[in-house]
Structure formats: structure tokens, C-alpha cells
N, C-alpha and C positions, 0 to 999 in steps of 0.2 A: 504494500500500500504506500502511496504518493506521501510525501510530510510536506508537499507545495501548498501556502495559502490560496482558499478557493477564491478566486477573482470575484469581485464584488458584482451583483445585481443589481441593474440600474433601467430604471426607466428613463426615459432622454425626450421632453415635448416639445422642445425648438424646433422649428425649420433646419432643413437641409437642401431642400432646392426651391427655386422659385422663376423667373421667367428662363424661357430658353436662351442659351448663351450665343452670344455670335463666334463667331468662328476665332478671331484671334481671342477669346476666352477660351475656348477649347484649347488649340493651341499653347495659350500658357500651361493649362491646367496638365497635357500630355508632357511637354518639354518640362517644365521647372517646379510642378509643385513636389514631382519625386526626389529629388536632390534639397529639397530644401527641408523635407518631410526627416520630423524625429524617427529614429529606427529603437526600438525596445521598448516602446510605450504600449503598444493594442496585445492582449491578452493573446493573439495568435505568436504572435512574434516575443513575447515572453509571458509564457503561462506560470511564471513561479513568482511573478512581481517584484523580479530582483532589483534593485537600485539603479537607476539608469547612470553610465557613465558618462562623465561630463563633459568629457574633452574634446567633442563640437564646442564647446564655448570657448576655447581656447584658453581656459585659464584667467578671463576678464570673467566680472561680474555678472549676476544671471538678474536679470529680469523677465517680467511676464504681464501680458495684455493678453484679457481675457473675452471673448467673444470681440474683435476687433471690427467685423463689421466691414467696411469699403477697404480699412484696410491705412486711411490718411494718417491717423495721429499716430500707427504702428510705426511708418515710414517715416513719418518724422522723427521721432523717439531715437529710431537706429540713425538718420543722418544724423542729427545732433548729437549722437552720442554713441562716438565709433569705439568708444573706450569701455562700452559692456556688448552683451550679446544678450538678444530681445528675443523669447520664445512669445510665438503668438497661436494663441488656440480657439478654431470658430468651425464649425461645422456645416455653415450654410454655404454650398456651393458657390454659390452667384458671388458670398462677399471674397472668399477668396481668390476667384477668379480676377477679379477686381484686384485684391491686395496684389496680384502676382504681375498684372501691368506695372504696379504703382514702382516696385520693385525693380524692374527693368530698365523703367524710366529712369528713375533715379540711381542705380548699381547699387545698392546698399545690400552692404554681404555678411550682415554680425544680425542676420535673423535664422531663427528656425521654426517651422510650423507642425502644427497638431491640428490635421484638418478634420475632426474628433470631438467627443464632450471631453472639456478640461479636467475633468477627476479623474481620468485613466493618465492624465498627467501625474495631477497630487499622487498616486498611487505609488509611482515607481521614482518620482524626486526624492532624492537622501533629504536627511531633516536640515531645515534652516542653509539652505542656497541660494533664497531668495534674496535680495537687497531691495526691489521695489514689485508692486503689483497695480497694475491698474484696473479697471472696473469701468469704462465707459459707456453711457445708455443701455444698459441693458435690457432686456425685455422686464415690461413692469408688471406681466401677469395681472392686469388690474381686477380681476376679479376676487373676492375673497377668497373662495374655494380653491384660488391656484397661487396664492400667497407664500404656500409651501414649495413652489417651483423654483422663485426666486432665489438668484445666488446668493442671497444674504441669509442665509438660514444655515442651521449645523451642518448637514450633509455635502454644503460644499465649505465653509469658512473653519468648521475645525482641521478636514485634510491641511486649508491654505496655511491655519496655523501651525503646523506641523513643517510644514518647507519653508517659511521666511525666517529669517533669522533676527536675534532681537535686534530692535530701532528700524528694521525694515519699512518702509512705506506702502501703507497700503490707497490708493486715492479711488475715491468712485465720486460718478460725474451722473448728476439722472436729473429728467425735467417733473418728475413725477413725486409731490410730495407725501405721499403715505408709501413710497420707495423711499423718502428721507426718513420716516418716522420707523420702518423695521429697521433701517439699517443702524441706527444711532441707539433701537433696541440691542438686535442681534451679534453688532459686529464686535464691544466693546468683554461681554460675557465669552466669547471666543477667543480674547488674548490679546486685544487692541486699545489702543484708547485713542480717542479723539481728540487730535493736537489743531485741527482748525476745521471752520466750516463757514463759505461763505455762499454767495450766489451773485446776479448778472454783476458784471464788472468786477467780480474780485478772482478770478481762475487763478490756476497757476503759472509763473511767469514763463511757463515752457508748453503752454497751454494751445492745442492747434484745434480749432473751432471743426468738429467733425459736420459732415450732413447731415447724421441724425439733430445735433442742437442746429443747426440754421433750420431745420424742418421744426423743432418745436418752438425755436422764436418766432418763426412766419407765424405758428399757428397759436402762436401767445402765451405760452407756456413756459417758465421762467427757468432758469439752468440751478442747476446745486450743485458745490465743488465741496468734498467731505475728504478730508486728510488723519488718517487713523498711524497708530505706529505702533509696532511690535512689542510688545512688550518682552 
């Protein structure tokens, strides 16, 4: 009999595709999301949930952007900051397709992706390798009954606290305030505490306005910048 931990059960309700891609999405997605895609993470490829080895990051600092979306403030994050290596994890087709242009355009090469739910990440990161984590617009699940979906809940914020290491940064960005009200619940009971929190006009000075906030400003809905740290 096997003494490997059984890989976690999970239910996953995000998206993963959505309109049909044009052709240079295809394209990127065949060419470059394999070379940039983490190897030891998906339970086929390591069924014993052994500690992923680190040395794609080359020895600089690990960061992580979680559900990254289009893909902009990922790419930014690595241009401005050639001095760590940015794993990004999002499962919806379309957005990485999207991230893997943004990527080309600009050559930026201290990323790696997880085009996958982010907790088969948390599963096999060694403890506290993180230095920063980001959280932008997330899905807000606005209904009560799917409030438990939300990354701010145990199921994914205890793994997070388990991989960043103390004084890590954790920041999450959402237009939706009862997303502010769990999070300033859930996140602080998990191992963080909240060193600031502002909204429109006060971001962070490294701050790249995503589509998703120019779509909730059009549509009037106001930004929240939440900065939490490791304890």
C-alpha cells in the first residue's frame, strides 16, 4: 500500500473558457503557454504532492498573482520588477491567451504560469517562499449562497498562509464592498493583518489600473486597495 498523500478534492466554479479565440490566441496558446507552464504542480504529473523545486525562479524572489485575468498588471509587475520571478495562476482560457500576447509584446521572461485552480499550486509550494501575493478583482460571487466560493475564505487563505513567508505582502484590489467586508473578516484570522486600506485615489504607487477597474468605474463602482502582511 501507497504512504502518498491523497490529493485533495476540489470543486473548481470559475470559468475556463468563454468566447472563441482568434487565431493568433490559438497560436500563442500552442507555441508558448507550454514553456512557460509550471511542471510538478497537476496531481498527474506529481501524485505524491512532493514540494515543487524552485529553480525556474532562479534563485530571485517568488511572487504570485492570483486569477490574473487579461493578464496587464501581471506584465507589468514582471517588467518593473526583473529582480523576482512572478508565478501567475488563472484558468480561464481567453485570459491567458490574452496574458501570452501581452508577454511577447513586451519579452518579459521572470514569469511562470499555472493555467489551473491556484491551490494545486498552494499544495506543492514549500512553506513560506512567498514574498508578495496579489488578489486583483476577483470574482465577487455576489450571491450569499456562493460566498463560500470566494478566495477569501479558509480553503484557499490558510494553504496561502502556509507558502508566504513572515512580513510577506498580501494586497487584494475589488470594487465590491461586502468582498471588502469578508475579506477584513477572513483574511486577518488566517495569519495576516491589515497594514492599510484605502480606495479611488489612494492605490498602490506600483499600481496598473486593470480592465476589470476601468469597467467598474465606467459602471460606478468604487475601487478598494486592502494591504494585509504576514505575520
Amino acid at each position: 500500500m501507497s504512504d502518498s498523500p491523497t490529493p485533495p478534492r476540489r470543486n473548481f466554479y470559475g470559468r475556463t473558457h468563454g468566447k472563441t479565440l482568434r487565431a493568433s490566441q490559438k497560436d500563442y496558446l500552442a507555441q508558448d503557454l507550454g514553456p512557460l507552464t509550471l511542471r510538478g504542480v497537476t496531481e498527474a504529473e506529481n501524485p505524491s504532492r512532493a514540494p515543487l523545486d524552485l529553480s525556474f525562479a532562479g534563485g530571485k524572489p517568488l511572487w504570485l498573482e492570483v486569477g490574473f485575468g487579461g493578464g496587464e498588471h501581471l506584465v507589468h509587475m514582471a517588467a518593473r520588477n526583473p529582480q523576482v520571478h512572478i508565478i501567475g495562476a488563472e484558468p480561464f482560457v481567453n485570459g491567458i491567451a490574452m496574458l501570452l500576447g501581452k508577454i511577447r509584446a513586451e519579452g518579459v521572461t521572470n514569469l511562470s504560469l499555472h493555467p489551473r485552480d491556484v491551490r494545486e499550486v498552494f499544495d506543492v509550494l514549500p512553506d513560506a517562499c512567498l514574498s508578495k501575493v496579489f488578489l486583483n478583482y476577483p470574482d465577487p460571487w455576489p450571491k450569499a449562497r456562493h460566498h463560500r466560493r470566494r478566495f477569501v475564505t479558509p480553503d484557499y487563505l490558510l494553504p496561502l498562509a502556509r507558502v508566504t513567508a513572515p512580513g510577506a505582502e498580501f494586497r487584494v484590489a475589488t470594487d465590491i464592498p461586502d468582498y471588502v467586508r469578508q475579506t477584513l473578516e477572513e483574511v486577518p484570522p488566517a495569519g495576516f493583518a491589515l497594514v492599510r486600506q484605502g480606495g479611488a485615489g489612494e492605490e498602490w504607487e506600483d499600481w496598473l489600473s486593470t480592465r476589470y477597474e476601468q469597467k467598474a468605474l465606467r459602471e460606478g463602482r468604487s475601487p478598494h486597495y486592502l494591504t494585509f502582511r504576514r505575520l
